[in-house]
N, C-alpha and C positions, 0 to 999 in steps of 0.2 A: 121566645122571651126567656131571660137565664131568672132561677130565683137568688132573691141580695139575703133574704132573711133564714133564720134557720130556727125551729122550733122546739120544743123538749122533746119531742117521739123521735128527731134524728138527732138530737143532741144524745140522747140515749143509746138508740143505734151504735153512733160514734166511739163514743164511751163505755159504751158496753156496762150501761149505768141500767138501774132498775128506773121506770115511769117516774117514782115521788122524786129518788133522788138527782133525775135533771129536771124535773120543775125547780127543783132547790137550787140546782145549780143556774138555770135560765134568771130566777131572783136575785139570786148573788150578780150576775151579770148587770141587770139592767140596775139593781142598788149602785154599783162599782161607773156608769155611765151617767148615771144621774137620771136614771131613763124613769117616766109614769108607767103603770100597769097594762095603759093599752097601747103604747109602745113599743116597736116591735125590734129583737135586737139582729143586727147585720150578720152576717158570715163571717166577715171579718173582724168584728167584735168581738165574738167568739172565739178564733182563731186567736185572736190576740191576748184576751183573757185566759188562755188555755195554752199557748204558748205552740201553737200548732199548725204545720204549713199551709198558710192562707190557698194556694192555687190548689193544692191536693184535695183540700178538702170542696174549694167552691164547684171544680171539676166532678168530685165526686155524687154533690147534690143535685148536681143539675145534668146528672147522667152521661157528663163527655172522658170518651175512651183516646186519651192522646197515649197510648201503647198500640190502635192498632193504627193510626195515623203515622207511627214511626217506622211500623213493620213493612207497609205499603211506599215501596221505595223503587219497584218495579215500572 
């Protein structure tokens, strides 16, 4: 099963942000969606408020390697 959500400790990761300031940043998002507190926001939400390659990233979290699926041509 892929995950669709992404939460501030990899919004952080991502960013190379400290802990408080992607909770702030995860706020700003679901403020900017319209989204309640226990709502949870997308990948691509994110990607898109952030301006950032939706497939790059969703590959990323949900740990798929399409570099060595390239290499493997034998």
């Amino acid at each position: 099963m892929r995950k669709l959500c992404i939460n501030s400790s990899e919004i952080g990761i991502i960013l190379g942000k400290k802990p408080s300031t992607a909770q702030k940043l995860l706020r700003t998002i679901k403020d900017a969606y319209g989204k309640k507190k226990h709502q949870s926001v997308t990948i691509r939400e994110f990607c898109d408020f952030e301006c950032l390659p939706y497939e790059e990233i969703f590959n990323m979290l949900n740990g798929i390697d399409l570099a060595s699926d390239k290499t493997s041509t034998k």
